[in-house]
N, C-alpha and C positions, 0 to 999 in steps of 0.2 A: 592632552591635546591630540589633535587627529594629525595623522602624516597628510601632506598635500594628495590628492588624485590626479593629475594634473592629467594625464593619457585617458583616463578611463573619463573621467568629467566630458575632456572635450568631446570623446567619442559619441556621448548620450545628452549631451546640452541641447541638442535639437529636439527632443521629445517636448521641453518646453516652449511655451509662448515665446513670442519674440520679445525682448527687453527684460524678461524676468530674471533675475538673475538670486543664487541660493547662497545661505550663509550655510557653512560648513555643517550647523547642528539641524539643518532642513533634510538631509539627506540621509540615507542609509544604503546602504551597498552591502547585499548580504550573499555570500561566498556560497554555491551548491556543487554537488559533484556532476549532477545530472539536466539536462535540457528533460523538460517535459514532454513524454511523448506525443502531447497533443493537450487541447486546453479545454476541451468539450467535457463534463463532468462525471456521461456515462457511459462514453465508450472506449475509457480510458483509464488505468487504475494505477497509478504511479506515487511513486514519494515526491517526486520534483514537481509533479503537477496537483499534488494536493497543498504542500504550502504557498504553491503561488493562487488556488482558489479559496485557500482561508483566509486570503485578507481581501477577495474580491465576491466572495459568494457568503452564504450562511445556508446549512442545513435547517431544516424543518428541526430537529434532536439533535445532541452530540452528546457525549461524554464529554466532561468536563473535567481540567490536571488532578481534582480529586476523584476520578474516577464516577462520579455520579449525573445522572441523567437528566439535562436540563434542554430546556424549550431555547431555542433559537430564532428562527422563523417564524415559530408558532407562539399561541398565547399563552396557553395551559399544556401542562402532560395528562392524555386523559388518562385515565383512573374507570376501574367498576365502582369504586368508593361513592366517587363524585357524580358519578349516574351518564359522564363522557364515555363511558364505552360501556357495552350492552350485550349479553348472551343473546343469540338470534340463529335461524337457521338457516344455510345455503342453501343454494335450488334443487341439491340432491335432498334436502331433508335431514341434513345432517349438520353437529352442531358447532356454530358460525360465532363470528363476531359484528356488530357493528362500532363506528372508533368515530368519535365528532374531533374536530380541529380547525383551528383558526386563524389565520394567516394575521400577524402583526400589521395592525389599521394602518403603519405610516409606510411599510415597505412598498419601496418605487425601483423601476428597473434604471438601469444608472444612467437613462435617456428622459426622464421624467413619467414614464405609462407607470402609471400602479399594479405593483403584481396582485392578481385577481385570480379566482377559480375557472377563470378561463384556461391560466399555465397549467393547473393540478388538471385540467380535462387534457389537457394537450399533450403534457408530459408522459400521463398514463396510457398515451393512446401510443407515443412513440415507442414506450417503455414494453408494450405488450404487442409487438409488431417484430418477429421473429425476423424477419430480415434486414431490419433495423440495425441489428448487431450489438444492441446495449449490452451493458456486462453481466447484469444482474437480474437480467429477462423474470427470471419466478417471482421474485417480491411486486413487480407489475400483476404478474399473471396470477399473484395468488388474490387480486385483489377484483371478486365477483364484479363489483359495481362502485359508481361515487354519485351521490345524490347530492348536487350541487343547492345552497341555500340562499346564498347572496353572494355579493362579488369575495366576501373575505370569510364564509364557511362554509363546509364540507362535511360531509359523514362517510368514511368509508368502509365498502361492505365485505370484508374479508371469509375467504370460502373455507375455513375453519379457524377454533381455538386455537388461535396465537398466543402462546406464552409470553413472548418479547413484544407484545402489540404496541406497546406505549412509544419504542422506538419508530419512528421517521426517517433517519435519518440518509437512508441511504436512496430518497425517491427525490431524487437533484430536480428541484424544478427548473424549465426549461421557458423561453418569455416566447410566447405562441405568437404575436404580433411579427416577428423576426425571421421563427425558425419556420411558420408554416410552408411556406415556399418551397424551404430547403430540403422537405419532407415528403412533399410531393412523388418522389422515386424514393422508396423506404431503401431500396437496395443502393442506392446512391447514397445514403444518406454520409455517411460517414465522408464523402471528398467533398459533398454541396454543404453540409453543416457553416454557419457563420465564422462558428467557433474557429477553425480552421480556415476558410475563407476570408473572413473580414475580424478576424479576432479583436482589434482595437474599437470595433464597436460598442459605446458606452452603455445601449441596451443591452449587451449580454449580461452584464453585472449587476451586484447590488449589496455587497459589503461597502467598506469603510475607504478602498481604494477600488480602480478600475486600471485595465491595462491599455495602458497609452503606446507601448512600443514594443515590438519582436523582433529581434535579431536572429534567427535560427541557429541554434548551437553556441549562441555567445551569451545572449542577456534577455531578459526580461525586463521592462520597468513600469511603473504604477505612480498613478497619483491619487491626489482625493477625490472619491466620488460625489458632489454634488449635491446629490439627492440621498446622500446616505443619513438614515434616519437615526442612527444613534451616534456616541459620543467622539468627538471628533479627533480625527487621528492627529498625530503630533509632527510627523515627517511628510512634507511637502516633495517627495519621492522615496519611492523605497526601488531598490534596482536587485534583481536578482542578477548576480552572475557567475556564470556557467563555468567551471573549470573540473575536468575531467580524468585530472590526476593529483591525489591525494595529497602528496608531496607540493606539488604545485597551490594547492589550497593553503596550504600553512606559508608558503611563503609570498602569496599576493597578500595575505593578512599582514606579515610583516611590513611588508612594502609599503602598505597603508593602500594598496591598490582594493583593497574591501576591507571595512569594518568587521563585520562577525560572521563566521563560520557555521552553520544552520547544522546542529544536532541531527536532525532526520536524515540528514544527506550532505555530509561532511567529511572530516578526517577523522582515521580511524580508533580507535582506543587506545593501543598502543603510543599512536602518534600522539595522542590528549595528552600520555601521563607522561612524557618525554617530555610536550610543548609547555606543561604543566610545569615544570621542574628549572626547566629555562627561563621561564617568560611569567610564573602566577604572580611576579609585584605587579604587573602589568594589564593582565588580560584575567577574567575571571572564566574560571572552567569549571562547568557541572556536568558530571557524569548522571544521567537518567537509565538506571535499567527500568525495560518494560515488556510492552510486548512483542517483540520484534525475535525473529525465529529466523537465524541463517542455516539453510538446508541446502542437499543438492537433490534437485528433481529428477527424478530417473525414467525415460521413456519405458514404459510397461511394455512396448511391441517392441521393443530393439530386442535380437534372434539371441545375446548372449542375459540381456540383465532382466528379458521376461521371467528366465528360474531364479525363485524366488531364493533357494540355495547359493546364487553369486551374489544376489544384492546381501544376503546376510553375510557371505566372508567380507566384502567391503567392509560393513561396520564391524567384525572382529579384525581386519585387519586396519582399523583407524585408531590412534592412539589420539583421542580427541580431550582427553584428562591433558595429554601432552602439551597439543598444541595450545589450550587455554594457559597452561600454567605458563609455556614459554612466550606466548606470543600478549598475552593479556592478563600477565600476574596473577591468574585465577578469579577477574573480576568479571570473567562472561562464563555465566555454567554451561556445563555441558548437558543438553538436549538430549532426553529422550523419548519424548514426544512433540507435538506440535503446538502442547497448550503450555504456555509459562505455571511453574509456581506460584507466581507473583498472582496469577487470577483466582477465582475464589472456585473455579470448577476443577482447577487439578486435579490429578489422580499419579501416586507416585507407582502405584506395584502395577506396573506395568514392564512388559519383557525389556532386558537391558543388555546390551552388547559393549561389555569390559573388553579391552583390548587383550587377544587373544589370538597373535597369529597362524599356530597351530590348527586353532580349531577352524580357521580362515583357508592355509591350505585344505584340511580335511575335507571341509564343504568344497570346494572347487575339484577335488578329488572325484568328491562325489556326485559331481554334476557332469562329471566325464572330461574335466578339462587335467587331462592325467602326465602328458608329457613335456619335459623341458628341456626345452633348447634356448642356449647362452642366456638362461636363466627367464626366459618366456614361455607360459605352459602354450598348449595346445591340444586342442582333441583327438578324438581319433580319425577325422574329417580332413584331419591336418591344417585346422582352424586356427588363428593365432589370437591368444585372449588379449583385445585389444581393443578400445574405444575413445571415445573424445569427453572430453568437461572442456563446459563454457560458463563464462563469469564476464562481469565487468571490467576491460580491459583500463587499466590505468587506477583501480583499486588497490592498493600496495597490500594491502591485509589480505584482500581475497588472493592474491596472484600469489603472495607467500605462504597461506594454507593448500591451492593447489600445487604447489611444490612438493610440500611436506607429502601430500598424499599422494603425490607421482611416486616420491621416494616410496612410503610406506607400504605401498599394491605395490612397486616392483618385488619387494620382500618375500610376497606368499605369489609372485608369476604373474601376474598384470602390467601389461603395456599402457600406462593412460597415456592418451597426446591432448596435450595442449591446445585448445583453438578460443581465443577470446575473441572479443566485440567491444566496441563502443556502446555504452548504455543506452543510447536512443535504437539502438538498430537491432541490441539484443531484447530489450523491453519493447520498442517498438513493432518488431519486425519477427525475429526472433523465437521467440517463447509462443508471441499470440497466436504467432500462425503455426506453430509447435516444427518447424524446423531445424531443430537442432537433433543432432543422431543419437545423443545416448544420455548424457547429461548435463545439468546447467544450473550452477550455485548461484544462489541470489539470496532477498530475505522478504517472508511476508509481514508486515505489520499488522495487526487484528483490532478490535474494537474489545472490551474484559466481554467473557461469556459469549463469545462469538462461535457461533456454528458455522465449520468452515465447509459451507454448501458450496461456494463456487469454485472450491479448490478440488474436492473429493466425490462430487453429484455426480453419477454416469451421465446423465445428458449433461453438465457445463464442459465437453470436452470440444475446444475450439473448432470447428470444422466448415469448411467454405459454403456449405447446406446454411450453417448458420449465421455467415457471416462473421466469423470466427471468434462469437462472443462465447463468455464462460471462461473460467481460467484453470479447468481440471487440464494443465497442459502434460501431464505424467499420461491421459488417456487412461487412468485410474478405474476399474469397472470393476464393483462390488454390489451387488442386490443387498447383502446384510448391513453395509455403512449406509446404502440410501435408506431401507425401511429406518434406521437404527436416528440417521438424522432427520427423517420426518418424524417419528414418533418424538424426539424430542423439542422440537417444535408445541407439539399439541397435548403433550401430557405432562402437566405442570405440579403434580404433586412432588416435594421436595425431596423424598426418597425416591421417584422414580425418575427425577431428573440426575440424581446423584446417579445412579446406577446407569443412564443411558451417557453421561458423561464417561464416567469409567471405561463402554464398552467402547467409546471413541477410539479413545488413547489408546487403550488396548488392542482393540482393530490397527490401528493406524502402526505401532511400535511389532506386527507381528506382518503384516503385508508389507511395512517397507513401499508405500508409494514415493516416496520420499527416504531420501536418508538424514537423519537427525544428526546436528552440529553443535550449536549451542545458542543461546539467550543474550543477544546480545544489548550491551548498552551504550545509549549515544551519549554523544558528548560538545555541549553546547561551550563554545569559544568565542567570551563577548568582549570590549573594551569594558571598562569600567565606567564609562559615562553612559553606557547604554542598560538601562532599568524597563524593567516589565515584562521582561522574557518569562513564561511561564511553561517547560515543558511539561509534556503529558504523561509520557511512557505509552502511551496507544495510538491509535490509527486515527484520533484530531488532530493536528497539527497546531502548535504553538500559535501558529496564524490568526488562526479563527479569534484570538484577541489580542490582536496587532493592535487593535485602538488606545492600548494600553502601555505599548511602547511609546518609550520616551527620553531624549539624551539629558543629562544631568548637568551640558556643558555651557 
């Protein structure tokens, strides 16, 4: 049986109609760490904003919890097999693709308009409009042309051999009816967007629910959409809400002040196998490892961590074996690149940094930071080796590995200080607008076989020119990673994608744009009346088949 809500109910009862009133199994109330930084699809890239648009959006493609590529949105994956996609040549002359796609007959914006190749013109136009600020500008831009065919297909005319053509998934349609308005001042766009202005509007949507109510920093809540064209959701409200300290998370669960605890953005591992030991007659706990990569970002222009000889003592002076085996029973590996195991491109011989504080001082010797005083080196400038890490403040896992590694750098002469943030303000605000002075632990989520273009690109590096889209927030600048990720883009033979993977990881584990942590896994905390939770281990969210959620009770 469910504990009462009695505080939180009343708080959100006015989202609904007047007189309607919910039997306890109508409702779900699902526990997040983080407010989404915003609910617009693509100027925005968040954990907390992707499960609240998987159960009010649908991608054109996703990866699916079996890790395989299925149609969404669309009708068919096209294929060169099946004569849907086509060798062809771009306007230089060089060799192109064309890709046909088909918008699903019944799909309607959650206001009743039919989404039509109106949005795919519309979206592309937002999409490839550099002041705009989208996140993902090049997958618009690589896209020559769309030769509109009827209201529900399209062909599009891509400006080279895309390897990964068959995916979509990342070109968020947008309902052109709505947003044209909002579009009008592109360099506005991001404070005129609906999304953000009228977010409860039912045409933004078109999954299985739509968002009826925002609270800023508190809760999100959703009902059923309407017009949604597939199989009907089971909860008559789903409520996200916001709670911003871990600890606090597991105990509104107990409370009965929320049902289940959202894996992607929940309590931490540690906390699982503890909550797990206490409470598993009760609550069922899956631990998902996937693709989820906690790093700390290292500004590439900060005057001490640009030599590449300090950021390498960091990782010999990180005991990250350590901190897995104490903090996480050994069940989150330790990282030494950016691509999990678990994916089918790995590359293990890649450079590795064994804890090694010796050779930690050495390097720092050798970078000229040679003198200590009460145990903090200094140059000869009379420089004090000192900087900041920022992480998500109220995260009890991250807050106790930047401890460890306070400790661990004061060891070989490193001063770190502490300066955290609230997750809307450090993902918000933060990182986008690359603000932070030296470094900032967080986690990317990836999609299997993901080229990480918008973390490592020389141009994805945020900057006001741009409107601060892109998310190379390190200012990461390599000529050989960019040729190295466009070549593998366009050169699809299986040995030579092998070998351009390789050189990734390898690049990546020898520059240090990043410093590697480890592989983490989430851990879904549900009642046992609650059936159909299917995590991913990748960058879908569980969400995206919420229609399948359903209580037992």
């Amino acid at each position: 049986m469910r504990p009462m809500r009695t505080a939180l109910a009343a708080a959100i009862a006015v989202s609904l109609a007047p007189g309607i009133t919910l039997a306890a199994n109508d409702e779900l109330v699902i526990g997040i760490g983080q407010y989404p930084e915003g609910f617009h699809p693509s100027l925005f890239s968040h954990v907390a904003q992707s499960l609240v648009l998987g159960a009010v959006r649908r991608p054109f493609t996703a990866y699916d919890p079996d890790w395989n590529l299925i149609c969404m949105l669309c009708t068919e994956l096209p294929s060169l097999e099946n004569g849907t996609a086509r060798e062809s040549t771009n306007a230089a002359g060089e060799p192109a693709l064309e890709v046909d796609y088909a918008i699903h007959p019944d799909a309607t914006w959650g206001d009743g308009t039919p989404i039509t190749t109106k949005d795919v013109m519309f979206t592309w136009q937002v999409g490839r409009t550099e002041a705009a600020g989208i996140g993902n500008q090049e997958l618009y831009r690589n896209i020559e042309q769309i030769d509109v065919h009827d209201d529900k297909r399209f062909t599009l005319h891509l400006d080279r051999r895309e390897c990964s053509f068959a995916g979509l998934g990342d070109f968020d349609l947008l309902p052109a009816h709505l947003e044209a308005d909002a579009f009008a001042e592109p360099r506005e766009y991001k404070q005129r967007t609906l999304y953000e202005t009228d977010t409860t509007n039912p045409g933004l949507y078109f999954g299985p629910y739509r968002i009826t109510r925002v609270e800023p920093g508190a809760l999100v809540v959703l009902e059923p959409n309407p017009t949604w064209w597939g199989a009907k959701p089971n909860f008559e409200r789903v409520v996200f809400r916001i709670i911003e300290n871990t600890a606090a998370l597991e105990a509104n669960l107990l409370s009965g002040e929320i049902d289940y605890i959202a894996g992607e953005d929940g309590i931490t591992l540690d906390q699982a196998l503890a909550f797990e030991n206490r409470h598993g007659d009760d609550y069922d706990v899956v631990f998902k490892s996937g693709l989820i990569y906690e790093h700390i970002d290292v500004r590439q222009d900060n005057p001490i961590l640009k030599d590449l000889r300090v950021r390498q003592a960091l990782m010999y002076a990180t005991n990250r074996q350590g901190i897995s085996e104490r903090l996480f029973e050994g069940k989150q590996p330790v990282a030494h690149s950016s691509v999990n195991p678990l994916d089918s491109v790995h590359f293990d011989d890649v450079p590795k940094y064994q804890f090694d504080p010796a050779r930690a001082a050495a390097l720092l010797e050798e970078a000229g930071w040679t003198e200590l005083r009460d145990g903090v080196r200094y140059n000869a400038a009379g420089e004090r080796l000192t900087f900041e890490i920022m992480t998500t403040a109220g995260n009890r896992i991250r807050e106790l590995v930047e401890q460890a590694l306070q400790s661990m750098w004061a060891e070989v002469g490193i001063d770190l200080r502490i300066r955290n943030q609230p997750p809307r303000v450090l993902f918000g605000q933060t990182l986008r607008q690359r603000e932070f002075s030296a470094t900032a632990m967080f986690a990317w989520v990836s999609s299997p076989e993901n080229i990480p273009w918008t973390t490592l690109r020389s141009d994805m590096i945020p900057t006001e020119a741009n409107n601060f889209s892109g998310q190379n927030y390190t200012g990461y600048l390599s000529p050989e990673m960019d040729d190295t990720m466009e070549r593998i883009r366009v050169e699809c033979a299986p040995e030579t994608q092998q070998a351009l993977w390789q050189e990734i990881q390898t690049r990546y584990a020898t520059d240090l744009p990043a410093l590697p942590l480890y592989f983490r896994a989430n851990a879904f905390v549900m009642p046992k009346w609650l059936q159909g939770v299917t995590p991913t281990g990748h960058q879908n969210p569980s969400t995206l088949w919420i229609e399948n959620w359903q209580s037992t009770e």
